[in-house]
C-alpha positions in Angstrom: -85.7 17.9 -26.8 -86.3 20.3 -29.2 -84.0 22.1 -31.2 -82.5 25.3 -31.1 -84.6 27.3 -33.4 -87.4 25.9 -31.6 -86.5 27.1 -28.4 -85.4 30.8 -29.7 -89.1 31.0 -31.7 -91.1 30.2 -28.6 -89.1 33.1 -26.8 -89.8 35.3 -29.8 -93.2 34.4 -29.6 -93.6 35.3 -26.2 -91.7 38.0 -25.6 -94.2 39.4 -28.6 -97.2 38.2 -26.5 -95.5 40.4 -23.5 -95.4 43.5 -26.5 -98.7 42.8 -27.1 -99.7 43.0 -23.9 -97.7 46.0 -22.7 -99.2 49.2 -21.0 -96.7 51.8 -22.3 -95.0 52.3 -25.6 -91.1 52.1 -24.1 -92.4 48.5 -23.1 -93.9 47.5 -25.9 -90.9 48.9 -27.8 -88.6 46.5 -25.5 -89.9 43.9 -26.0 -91.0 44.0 -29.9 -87.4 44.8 -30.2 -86.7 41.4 -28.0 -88.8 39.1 -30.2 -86.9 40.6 -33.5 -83.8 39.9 -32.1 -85.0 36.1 -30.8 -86.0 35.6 -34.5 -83.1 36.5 -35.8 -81.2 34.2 -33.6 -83.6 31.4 -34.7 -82.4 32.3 -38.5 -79.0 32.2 -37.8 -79.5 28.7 -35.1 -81.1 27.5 -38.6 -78.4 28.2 -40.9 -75.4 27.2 -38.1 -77.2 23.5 -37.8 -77.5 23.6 -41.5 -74.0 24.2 -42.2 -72.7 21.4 -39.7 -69.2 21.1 -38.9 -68.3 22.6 -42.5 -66.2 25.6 -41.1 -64.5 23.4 -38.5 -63.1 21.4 -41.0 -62.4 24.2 -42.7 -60.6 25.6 -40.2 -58.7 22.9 -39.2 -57.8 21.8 -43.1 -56.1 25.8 -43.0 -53.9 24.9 -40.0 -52.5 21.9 -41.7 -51.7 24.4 -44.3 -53.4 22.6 -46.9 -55.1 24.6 -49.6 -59.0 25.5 -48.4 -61.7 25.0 -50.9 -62.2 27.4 -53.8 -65.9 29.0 -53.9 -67.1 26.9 -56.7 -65.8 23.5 -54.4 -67.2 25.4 -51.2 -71.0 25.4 -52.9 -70.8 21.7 -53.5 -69.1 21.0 -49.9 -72.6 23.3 -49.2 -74.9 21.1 -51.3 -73.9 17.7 -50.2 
């Protein structure tokens, strides 16, 4: 199965294929507008599956009431 950002790009790509191919400008508009917003999804699907389960454990470390990570420990919680 393919991933997330996959999926999103290959709606962005058509729904620029259905701009491209539109008769009037308010169509063409709609759905340029469509595939902007599909690839914007597949940037945020990309950084989501990049970042993991990160802010769940986050989260969950704040409702124990333990201390969450400072920024310089949250960039090498990020690098790992």
């Amino acid at each position: 199965m393919s991933s997330r950002s996959e999926r999103y790009l290959a709606n962005a790509e058509k729904c620029q294929q259905f701009a491209d191919a539109a008769n009037t400008s308010g169509t063409k508009r709609l759905y340029g507008v469509l595939a902007s917003q599909w690839r914007q999804l597949t940037e945020e699907a990309d950084w989501t599956d990049k970042m993991g389960s990160r802010p769940f454990r986050e989260f969950g470390v704040a409702l124990k009431r333990e201390p969450l990570p400072t920024p310089k420990e949250h960039r090498q919680l990020a690098d790992q």
